[in-house]
Biopython code that builds the backbone (N, CA, C, O; Angstrom):
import numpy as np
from Bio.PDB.StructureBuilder import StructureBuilder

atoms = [
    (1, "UNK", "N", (96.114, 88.771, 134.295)),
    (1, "UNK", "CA", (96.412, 87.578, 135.053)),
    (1, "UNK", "C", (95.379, 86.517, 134.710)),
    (1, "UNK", "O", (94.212, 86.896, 134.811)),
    (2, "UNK", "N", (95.584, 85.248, 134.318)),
    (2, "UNK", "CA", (94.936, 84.088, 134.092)),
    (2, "UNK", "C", (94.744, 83.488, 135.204)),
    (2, "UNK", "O", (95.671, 83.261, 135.982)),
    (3, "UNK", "N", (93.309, 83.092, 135.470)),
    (3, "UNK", "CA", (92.665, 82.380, 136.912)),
    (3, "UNK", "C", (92.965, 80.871, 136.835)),
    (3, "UNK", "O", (92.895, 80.319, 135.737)),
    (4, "UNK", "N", (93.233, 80.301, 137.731)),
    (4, "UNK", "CA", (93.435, 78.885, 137.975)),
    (4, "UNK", "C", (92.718, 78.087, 137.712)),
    (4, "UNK", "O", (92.627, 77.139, 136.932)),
    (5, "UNK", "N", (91.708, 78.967, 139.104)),
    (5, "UNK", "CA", (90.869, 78.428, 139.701)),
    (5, "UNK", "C", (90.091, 77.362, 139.214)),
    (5, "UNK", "O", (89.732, 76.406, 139.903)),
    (6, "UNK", "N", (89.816, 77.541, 137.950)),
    (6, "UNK", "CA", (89.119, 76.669, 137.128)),
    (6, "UNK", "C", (89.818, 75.099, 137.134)),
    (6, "UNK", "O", (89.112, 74.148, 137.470)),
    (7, "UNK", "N", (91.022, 74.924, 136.803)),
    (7, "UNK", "CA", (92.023, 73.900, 137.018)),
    (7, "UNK", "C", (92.150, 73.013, 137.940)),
    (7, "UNK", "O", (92.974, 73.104, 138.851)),
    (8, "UNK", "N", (91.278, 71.991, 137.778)),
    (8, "UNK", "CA", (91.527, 71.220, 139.187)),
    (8, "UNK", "C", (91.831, 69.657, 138.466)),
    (8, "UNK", "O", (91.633, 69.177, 137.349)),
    (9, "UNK", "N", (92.702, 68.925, 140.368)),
    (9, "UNK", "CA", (92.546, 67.381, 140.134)),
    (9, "UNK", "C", (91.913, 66.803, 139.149)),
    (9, "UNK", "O", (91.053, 67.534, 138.657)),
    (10, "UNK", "N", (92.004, 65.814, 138.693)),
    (10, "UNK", "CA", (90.781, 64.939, 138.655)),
    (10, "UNK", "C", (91.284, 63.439, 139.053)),
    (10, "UNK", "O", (90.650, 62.913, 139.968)),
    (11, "UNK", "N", (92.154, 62.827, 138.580)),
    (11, "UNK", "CA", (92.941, 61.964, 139.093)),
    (11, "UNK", "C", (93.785, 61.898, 139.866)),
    (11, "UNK", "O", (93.879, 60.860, 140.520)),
    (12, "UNK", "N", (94.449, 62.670, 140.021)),
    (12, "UNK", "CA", (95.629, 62.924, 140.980)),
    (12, "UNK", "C", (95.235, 63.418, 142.393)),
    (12, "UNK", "O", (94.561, 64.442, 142.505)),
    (13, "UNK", "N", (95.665, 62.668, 143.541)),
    (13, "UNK", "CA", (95.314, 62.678, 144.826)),
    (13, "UNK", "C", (95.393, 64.433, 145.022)),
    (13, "UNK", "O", (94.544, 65.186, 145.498)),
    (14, "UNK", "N", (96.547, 64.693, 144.545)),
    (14, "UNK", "CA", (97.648, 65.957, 144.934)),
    (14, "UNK", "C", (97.236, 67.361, 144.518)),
    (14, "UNK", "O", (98.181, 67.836, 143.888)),
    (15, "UNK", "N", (96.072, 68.368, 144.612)),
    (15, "UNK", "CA", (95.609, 69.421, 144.286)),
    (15, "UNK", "C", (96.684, 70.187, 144.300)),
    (15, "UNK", "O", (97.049, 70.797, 143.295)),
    (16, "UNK", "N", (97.424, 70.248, 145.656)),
    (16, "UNK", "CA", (98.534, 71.232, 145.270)),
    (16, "UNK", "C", (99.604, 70.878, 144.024)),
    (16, "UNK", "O", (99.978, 71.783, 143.278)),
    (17, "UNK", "N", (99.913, 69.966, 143.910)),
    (17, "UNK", "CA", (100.868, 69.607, 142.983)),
    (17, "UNK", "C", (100.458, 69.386, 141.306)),
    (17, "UNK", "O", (101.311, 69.154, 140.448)),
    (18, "UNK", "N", (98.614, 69.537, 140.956)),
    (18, "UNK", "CA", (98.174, 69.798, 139.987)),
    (18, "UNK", "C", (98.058, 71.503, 139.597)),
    (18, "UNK", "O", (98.422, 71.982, 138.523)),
    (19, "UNK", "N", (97.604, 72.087, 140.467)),
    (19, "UNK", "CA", (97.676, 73.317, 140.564)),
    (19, "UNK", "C", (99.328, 73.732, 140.175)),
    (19, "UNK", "O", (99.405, 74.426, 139.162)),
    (20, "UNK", "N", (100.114, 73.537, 140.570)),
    (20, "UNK", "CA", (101.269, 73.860, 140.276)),
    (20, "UNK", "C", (101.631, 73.470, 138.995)),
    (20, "UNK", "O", (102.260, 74.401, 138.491)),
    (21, "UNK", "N", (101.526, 72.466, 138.172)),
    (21, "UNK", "CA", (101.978, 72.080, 137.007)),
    (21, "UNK", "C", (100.671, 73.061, 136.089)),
    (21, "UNK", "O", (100.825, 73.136, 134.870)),
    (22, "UNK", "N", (99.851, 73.533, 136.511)),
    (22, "UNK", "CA", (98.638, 74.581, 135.580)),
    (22, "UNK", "C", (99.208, 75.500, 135.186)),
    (22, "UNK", "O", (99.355, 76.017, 134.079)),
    (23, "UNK", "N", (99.813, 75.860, 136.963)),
    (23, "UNK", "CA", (100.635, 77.506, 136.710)),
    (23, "UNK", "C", (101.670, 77.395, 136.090)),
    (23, "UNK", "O", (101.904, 78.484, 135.567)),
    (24, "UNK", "N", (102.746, 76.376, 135.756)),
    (24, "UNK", "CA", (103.586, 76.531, 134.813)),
    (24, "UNK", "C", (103.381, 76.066, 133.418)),
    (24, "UNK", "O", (104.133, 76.421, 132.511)),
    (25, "UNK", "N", (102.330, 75.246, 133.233)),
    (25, "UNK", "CA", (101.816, 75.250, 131.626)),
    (25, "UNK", "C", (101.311, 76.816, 131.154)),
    (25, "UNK", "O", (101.486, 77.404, 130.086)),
    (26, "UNK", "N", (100.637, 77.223, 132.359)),
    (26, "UNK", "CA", (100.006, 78.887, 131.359)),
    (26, "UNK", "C", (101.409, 79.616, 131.610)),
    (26, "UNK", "O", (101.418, 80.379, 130.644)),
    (27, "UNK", "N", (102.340, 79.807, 132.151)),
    (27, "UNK", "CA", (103.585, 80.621, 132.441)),
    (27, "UNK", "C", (104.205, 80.432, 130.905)),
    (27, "UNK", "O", (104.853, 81.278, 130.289)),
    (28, "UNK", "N", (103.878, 79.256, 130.506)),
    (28, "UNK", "CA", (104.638, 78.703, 129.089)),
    (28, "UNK", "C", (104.101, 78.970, 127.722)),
    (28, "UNK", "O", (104.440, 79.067, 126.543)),
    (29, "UNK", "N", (103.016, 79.039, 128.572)),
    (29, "UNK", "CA", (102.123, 79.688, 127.373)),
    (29, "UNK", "C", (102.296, 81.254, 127.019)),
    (29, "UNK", "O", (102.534, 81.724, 125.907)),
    (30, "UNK", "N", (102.143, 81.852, 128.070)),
    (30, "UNK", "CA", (102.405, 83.285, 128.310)),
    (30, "UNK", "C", (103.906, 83.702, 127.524)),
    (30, "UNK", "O", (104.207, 84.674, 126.832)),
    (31, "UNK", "N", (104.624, 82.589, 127.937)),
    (31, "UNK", "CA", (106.262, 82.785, 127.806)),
    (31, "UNK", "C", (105.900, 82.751, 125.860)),
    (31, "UNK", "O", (106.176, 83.766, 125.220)),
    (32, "UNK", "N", (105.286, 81.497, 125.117)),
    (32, "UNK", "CA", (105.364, 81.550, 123.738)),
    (32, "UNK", "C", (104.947, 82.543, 123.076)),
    (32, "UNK", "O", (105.348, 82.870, 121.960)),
    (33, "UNK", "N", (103.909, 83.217, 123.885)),
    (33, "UNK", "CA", (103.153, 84.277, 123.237)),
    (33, "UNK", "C", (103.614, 85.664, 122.920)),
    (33, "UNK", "O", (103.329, 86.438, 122.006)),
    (34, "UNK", "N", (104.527, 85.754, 124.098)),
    (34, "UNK", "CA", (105.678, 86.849, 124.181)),
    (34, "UNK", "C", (106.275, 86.694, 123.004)),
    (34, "UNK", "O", (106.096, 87.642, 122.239)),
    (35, "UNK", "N", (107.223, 85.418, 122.415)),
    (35, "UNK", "CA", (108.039, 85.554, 121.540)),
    (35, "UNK", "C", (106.988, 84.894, 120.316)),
    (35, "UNK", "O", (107.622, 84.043, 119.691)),
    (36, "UNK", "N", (106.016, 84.994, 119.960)),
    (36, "UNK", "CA", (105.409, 84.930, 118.781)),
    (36, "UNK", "C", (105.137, 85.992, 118.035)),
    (36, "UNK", "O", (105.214, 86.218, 116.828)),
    (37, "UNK", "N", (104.546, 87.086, 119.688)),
    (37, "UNK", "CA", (104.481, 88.827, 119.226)),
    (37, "UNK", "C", (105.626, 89.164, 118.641)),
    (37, "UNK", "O", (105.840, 89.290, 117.435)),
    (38, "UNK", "N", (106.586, 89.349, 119.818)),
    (38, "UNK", "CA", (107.908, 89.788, 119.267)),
    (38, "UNK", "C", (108.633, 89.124, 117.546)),
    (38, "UNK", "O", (109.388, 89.738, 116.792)),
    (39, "UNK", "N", (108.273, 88.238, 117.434)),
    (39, "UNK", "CA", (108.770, 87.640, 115.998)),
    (39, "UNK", "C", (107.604, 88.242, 114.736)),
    (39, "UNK", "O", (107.857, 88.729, 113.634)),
    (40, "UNK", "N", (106.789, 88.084, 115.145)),
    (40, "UNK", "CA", (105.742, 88.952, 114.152)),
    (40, "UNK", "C", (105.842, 90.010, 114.054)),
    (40, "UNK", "O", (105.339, 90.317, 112.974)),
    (41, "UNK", "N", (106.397, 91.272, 114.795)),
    (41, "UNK", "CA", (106.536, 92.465, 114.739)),
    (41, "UNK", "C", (107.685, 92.414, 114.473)),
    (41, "UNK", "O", (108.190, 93.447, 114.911)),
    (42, "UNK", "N", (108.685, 91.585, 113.827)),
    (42, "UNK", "CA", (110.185, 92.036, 113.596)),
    (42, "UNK", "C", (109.868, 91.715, 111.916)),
    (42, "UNK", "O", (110.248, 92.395, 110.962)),
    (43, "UNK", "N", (109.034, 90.433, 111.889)),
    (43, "UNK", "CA", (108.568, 90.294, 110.370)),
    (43, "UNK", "C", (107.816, 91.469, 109.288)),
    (43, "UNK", "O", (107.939, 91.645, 108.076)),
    (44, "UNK", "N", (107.053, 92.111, 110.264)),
    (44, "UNK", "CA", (106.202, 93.307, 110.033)),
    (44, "UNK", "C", (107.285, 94.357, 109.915)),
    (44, "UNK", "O", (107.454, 94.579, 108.716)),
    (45, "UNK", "N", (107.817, 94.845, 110.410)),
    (45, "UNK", "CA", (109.394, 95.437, 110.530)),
    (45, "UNK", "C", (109.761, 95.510, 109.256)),
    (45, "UNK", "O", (109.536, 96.371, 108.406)),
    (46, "UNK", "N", (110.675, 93.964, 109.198)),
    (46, "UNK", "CA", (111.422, 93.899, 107.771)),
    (46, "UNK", "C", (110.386, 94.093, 106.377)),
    (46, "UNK", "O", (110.735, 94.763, 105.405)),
    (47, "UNK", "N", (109.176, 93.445, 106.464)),
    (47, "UNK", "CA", (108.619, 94.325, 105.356)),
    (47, "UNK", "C", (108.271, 95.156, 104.775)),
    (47, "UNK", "O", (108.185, 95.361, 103.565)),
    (48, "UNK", "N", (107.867, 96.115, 106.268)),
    (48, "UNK", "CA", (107.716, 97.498, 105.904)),
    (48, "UNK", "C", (108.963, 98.071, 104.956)),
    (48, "UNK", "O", (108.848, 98.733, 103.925)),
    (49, "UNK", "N", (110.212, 97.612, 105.618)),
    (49, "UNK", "CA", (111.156, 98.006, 105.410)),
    (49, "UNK", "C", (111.804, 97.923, 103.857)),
    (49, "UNK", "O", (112.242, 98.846, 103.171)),
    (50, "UNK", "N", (111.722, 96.677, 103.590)),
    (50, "UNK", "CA", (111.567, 96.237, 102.108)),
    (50, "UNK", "C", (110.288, 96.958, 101.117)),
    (50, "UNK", "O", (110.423, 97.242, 99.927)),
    (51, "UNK", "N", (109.456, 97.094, 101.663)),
    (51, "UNK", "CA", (108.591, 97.954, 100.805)),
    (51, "UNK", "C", (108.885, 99.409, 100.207)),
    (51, "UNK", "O", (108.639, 99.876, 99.096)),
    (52, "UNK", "N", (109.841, 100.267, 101.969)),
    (52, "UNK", "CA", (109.443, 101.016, 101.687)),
    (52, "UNK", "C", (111.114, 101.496, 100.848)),
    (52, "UNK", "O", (111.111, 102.641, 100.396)),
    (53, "UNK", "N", (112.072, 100.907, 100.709)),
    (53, "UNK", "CA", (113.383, 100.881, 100.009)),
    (53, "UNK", "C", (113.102, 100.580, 98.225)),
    (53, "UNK", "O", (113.933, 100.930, 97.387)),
    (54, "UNK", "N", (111.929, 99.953, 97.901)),
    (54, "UNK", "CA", (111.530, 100.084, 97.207)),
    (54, "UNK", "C", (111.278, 101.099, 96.097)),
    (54, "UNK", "O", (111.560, 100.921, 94.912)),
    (55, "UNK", "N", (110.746, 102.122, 96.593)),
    (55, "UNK", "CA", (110.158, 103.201, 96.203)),
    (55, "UNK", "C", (110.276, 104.413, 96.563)),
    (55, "UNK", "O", (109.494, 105.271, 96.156)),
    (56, "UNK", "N", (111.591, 104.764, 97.648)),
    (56, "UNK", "CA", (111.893, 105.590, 98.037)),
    (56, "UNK", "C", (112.944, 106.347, 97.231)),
    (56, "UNK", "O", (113.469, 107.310, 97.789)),
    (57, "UNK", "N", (113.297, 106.052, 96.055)),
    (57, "UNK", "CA", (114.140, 107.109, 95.576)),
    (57, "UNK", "C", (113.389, 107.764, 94.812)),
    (57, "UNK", "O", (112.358, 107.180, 94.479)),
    (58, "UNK", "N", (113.633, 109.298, 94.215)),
    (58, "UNK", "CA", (112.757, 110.130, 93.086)),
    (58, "UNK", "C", (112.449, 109.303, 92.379)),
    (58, "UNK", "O", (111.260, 108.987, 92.432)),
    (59, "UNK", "N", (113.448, 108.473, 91.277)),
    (59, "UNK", "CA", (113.393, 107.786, 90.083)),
    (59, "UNK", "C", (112.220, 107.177, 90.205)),
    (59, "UNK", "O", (111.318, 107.467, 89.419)),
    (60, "UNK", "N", (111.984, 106.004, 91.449)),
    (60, "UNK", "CA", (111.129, 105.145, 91.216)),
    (60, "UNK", "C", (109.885, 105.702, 91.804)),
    (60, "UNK", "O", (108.956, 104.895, 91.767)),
    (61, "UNK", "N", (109.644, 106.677, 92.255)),
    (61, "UNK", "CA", (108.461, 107.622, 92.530)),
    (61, "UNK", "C", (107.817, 108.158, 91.190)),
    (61, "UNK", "O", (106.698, 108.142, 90.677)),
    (62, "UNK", "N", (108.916, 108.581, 90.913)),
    (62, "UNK", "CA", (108.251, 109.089, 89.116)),
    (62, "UNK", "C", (107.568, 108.271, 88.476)),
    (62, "UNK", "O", (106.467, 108.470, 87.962)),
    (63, "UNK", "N", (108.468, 106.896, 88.484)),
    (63, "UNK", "CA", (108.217, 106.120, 87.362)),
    (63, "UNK", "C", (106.469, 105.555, 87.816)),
    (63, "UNK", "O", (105.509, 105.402, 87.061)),
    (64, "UNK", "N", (106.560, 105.338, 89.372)),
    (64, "UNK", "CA", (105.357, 104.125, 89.592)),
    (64, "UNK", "C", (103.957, 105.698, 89.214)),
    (64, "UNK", "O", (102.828, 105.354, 88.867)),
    (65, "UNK", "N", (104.272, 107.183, 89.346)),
    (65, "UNK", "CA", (103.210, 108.039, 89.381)),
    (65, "UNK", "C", (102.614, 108.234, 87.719)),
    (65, "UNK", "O", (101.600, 108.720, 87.217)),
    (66, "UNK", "N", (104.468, 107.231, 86.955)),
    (66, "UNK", "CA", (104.389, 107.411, 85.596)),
    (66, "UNK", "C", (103.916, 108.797, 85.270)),
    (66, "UNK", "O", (102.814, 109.120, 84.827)),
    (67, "UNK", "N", (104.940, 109.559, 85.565)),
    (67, "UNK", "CA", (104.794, 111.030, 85.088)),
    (67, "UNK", "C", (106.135, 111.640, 83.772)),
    (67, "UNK", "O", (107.289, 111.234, 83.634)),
    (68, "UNK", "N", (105.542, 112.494, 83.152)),
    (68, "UNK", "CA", (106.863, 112.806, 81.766)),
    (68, "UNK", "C", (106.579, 113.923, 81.912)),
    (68, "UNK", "O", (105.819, 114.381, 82.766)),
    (69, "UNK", "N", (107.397, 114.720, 80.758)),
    (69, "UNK", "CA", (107.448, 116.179, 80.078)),
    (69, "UNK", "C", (107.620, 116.940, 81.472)),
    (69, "UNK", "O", (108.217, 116.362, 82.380)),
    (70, "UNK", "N", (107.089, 118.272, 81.664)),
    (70, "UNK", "CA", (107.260, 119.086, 82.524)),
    (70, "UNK", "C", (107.016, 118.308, 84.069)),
    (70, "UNK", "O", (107.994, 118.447, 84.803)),
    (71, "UNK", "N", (106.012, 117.611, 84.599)),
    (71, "UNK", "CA", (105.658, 116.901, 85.234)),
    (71, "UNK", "C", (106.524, 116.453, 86.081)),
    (71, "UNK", "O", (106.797, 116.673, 87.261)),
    (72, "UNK", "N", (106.924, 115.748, 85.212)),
    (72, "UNK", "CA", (108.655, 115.123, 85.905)),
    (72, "UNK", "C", (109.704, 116.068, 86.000)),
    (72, "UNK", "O", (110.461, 115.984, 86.967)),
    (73, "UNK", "N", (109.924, 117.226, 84.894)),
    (73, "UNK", "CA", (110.947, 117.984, 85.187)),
    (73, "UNK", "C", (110.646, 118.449, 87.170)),
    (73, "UNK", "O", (111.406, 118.308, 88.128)),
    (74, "UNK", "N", (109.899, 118.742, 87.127)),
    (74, "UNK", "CA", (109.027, 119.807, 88.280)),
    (74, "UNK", "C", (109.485, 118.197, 89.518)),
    (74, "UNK", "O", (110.544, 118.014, 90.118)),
    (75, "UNK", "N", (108.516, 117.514, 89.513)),
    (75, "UNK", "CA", (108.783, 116.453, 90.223)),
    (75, "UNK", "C", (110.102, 116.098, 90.592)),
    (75, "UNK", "O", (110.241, 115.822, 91.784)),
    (76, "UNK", "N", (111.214, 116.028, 89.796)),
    (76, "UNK", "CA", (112.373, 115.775, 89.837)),
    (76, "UNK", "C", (112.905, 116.958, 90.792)),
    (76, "UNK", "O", (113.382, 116.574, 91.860)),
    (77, "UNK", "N", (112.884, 118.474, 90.527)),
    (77, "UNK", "CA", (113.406, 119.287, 91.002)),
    (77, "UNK", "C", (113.041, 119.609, 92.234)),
    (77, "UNK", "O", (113.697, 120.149, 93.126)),
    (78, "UNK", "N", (111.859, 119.208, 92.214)),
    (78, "UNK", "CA", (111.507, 119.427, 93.763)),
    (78, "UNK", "C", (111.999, 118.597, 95.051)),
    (78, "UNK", "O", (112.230, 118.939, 96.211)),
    (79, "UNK", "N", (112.084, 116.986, 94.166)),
    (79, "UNK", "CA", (112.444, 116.185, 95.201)),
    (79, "UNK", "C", (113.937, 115.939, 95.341)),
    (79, "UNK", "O", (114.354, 115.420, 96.376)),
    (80, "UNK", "N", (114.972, 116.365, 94.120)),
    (80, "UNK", "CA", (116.141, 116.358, 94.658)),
    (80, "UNK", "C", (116.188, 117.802, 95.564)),
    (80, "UNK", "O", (116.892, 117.628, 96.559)),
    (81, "UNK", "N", (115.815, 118.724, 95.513)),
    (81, "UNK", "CA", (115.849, 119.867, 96.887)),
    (81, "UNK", "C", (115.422, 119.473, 97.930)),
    (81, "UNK", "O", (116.162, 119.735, 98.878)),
    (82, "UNK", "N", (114.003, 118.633, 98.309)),
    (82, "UNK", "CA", (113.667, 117.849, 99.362)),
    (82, "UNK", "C", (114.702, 117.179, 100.022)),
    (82, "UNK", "O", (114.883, 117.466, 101.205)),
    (83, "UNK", "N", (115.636, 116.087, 99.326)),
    (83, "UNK", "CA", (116.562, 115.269, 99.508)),
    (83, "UNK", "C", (117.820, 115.868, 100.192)),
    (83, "UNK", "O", (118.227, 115.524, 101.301)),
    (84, "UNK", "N", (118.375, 116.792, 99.406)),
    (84, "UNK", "CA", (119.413, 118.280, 99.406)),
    (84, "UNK", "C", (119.118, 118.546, 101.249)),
    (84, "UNK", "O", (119.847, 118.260, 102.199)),
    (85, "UNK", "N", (117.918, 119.120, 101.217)),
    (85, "UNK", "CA", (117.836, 119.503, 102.869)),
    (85, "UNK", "C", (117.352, 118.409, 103.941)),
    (85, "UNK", "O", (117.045, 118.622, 105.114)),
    (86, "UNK", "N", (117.358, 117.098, 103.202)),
    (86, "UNK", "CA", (117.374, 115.957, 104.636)),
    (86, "UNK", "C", (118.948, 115.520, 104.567)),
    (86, "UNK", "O", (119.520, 114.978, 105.512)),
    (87, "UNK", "N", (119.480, 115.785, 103.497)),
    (87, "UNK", "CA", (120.932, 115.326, 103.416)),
    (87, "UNK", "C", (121.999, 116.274, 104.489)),
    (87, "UNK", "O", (123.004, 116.002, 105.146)),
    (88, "UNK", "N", (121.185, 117.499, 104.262)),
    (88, "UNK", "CA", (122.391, 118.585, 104.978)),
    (88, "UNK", "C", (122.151, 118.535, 106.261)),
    (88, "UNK", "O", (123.082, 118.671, 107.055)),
    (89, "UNK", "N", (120.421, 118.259, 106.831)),
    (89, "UNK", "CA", (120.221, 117.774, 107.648)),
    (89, "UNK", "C", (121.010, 116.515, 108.871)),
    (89, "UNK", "O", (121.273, 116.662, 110.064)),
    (90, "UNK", "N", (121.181, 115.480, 108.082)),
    (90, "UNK", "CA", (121.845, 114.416, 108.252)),
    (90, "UNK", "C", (123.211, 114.753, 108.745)),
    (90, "UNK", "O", (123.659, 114.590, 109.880)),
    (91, "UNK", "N", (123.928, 115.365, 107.449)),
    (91, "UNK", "CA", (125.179, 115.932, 108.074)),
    (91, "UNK", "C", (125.419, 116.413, 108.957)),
    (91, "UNK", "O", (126.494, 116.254, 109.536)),
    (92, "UNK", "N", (124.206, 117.389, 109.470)),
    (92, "UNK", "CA", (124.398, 118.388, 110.578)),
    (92, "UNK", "C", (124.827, 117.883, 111.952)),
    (92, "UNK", "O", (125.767, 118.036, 112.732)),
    (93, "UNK", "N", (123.334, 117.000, 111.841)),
    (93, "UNK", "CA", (123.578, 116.009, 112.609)),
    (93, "UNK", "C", (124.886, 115.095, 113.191)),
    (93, "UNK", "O", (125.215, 114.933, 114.366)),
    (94, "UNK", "N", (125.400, 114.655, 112.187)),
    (94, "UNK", "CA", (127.009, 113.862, 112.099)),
    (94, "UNK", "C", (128.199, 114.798, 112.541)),
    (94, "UNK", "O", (129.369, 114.479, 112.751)),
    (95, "UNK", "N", (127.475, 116.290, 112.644)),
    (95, "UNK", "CA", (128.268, 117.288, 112.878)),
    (95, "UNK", "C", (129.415, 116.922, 111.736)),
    (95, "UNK", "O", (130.499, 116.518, 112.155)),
    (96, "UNK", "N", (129.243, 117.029, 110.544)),
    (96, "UNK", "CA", (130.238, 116.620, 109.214)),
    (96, "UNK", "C", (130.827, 118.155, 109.056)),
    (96, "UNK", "O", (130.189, 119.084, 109.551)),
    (97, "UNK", "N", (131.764, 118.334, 108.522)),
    (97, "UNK", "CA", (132.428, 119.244, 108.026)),
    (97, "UNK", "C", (133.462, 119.145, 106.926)),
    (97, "UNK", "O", (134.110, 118.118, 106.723)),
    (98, "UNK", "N", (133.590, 120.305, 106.197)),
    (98, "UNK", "CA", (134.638, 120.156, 104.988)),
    (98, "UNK", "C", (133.994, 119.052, 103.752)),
    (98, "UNK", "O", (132.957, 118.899, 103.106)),
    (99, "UNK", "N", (135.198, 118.490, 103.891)),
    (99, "UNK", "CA", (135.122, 117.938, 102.574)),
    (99, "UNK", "C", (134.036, 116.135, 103.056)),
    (99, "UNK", "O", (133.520, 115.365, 102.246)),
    (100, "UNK", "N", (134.044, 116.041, 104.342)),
    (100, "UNK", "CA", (133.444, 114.639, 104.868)),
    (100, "UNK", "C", (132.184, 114.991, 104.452)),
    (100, "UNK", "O", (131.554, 114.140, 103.824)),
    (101, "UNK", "N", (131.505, 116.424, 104.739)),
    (101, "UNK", "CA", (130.046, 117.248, 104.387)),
    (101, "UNK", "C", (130.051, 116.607, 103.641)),
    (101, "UNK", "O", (129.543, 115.486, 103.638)),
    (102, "UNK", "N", (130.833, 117.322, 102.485)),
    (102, "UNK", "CA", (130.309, 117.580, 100.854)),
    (102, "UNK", "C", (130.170, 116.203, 100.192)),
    (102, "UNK", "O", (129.294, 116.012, 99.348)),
    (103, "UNK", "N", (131.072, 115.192, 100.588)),
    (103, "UNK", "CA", (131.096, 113.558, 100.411)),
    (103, "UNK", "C", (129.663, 113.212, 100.733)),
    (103, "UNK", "O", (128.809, 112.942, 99.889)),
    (104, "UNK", "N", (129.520, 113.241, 101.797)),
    (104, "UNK", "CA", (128.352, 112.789, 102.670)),
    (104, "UNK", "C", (126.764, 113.122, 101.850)),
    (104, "UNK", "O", (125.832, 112.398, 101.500)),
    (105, "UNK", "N", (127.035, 114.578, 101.775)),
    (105, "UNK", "CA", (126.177, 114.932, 100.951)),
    (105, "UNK", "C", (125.419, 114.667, 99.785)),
    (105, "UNK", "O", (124.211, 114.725, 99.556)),
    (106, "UNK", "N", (126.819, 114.234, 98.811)),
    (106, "UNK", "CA", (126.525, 114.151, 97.198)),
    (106, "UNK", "C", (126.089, 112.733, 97.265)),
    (106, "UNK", "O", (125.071, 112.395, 96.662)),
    (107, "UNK", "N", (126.818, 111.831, 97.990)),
    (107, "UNK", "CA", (126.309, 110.657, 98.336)),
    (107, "UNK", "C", (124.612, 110.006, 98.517)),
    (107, "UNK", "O", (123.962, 109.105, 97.986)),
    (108, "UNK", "N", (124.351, 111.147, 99.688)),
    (108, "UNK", "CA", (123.033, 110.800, 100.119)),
    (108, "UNK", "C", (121.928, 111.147, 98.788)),
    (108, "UNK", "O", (121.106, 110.477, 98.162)),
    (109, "UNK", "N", (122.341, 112.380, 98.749)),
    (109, "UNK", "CA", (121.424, 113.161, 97.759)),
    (109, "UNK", "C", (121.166, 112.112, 95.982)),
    (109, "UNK", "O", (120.167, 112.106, 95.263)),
    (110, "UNK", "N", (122.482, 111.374, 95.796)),
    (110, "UNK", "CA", (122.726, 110.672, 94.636)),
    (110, "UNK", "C", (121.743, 109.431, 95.195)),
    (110, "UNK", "O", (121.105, 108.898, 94.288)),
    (111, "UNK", "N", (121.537, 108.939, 96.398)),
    (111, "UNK", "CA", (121.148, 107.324, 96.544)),
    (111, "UNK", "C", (119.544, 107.781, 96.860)),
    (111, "UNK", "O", (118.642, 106.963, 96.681)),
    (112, "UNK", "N", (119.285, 109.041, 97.306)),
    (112, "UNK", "CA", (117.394, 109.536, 97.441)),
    (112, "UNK", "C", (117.571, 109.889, 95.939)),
    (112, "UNK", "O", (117.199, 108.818, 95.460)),
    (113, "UNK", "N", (117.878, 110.644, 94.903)),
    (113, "UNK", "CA", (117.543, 111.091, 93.669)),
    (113, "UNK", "C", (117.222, 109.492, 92.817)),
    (113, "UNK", "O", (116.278, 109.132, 92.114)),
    (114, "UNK", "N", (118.158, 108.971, 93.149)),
    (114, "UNK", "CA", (118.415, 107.446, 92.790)),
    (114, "UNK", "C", (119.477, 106.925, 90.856)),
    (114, "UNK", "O", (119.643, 105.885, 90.219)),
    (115, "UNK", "N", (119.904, 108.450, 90.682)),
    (115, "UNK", "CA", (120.665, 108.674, 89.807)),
    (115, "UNK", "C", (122.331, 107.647, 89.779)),
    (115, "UNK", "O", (123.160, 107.840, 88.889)),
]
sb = StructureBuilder()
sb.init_structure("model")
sb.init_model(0)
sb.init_chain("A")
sb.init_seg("    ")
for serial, (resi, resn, name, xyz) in enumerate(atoms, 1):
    if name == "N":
        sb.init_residue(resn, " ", resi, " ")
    sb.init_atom(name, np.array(xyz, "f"), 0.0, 1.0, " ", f" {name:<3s}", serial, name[0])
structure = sb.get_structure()
């Protein structure tokens, strides 16, 4: 809570009626500050977000660790199985079945591998 008290007349006959226009300048203030946070943390948000779409498939994991030969074979295999069980995961979730699964699946697993 922000103190008033400090806020007084100086010209104006009317203490109560200066006091009152204080409390709604800091109310306004309070009010901008709210939506300055909130807009900065939606900005912070979308970048994370953009960053992290970036670099989230195998492919471009490999490439930025710049790994070859066995390295990558190994790397590769591990992380499309990683992918494989957040995918079936996912499904489970969706409660998917049949052939919506197996769609669902090859899908996800194809856009994390990034193939």
């Amino acid at each position: 809570m922000v103190h008033t008290s400090f806020i007084r007349p100086v010209i104006c006959g009317s203490s109560r009626l200066t006091n009152l226009r204080a409390d709604h300048a800091l109310q306004l203030v309070g009010l901008s500050m709210k939506y300055l946070t909130a807009t900065l943390f939606a900005v912070l948000l979308a970048g994370s977000a953009t960053a992290q779409t970036a670099t989230s498939t195998c492919k471009a994991q490999a490439s930025d660790k710049k790994l070859a030969g066995a390295a990558l074979k190994s790397f590769m295999t591990k992380c499309e199985k990683d992918a494989k069980a957040a995918c079936d995961k996912s499904a489970a979730e969706k409660k998917l079945a049949g052939a919506a699964k197996t769609s669902h699946v090859k899908k996800c697993v194809s856009d994390s591998v990034g193939s």
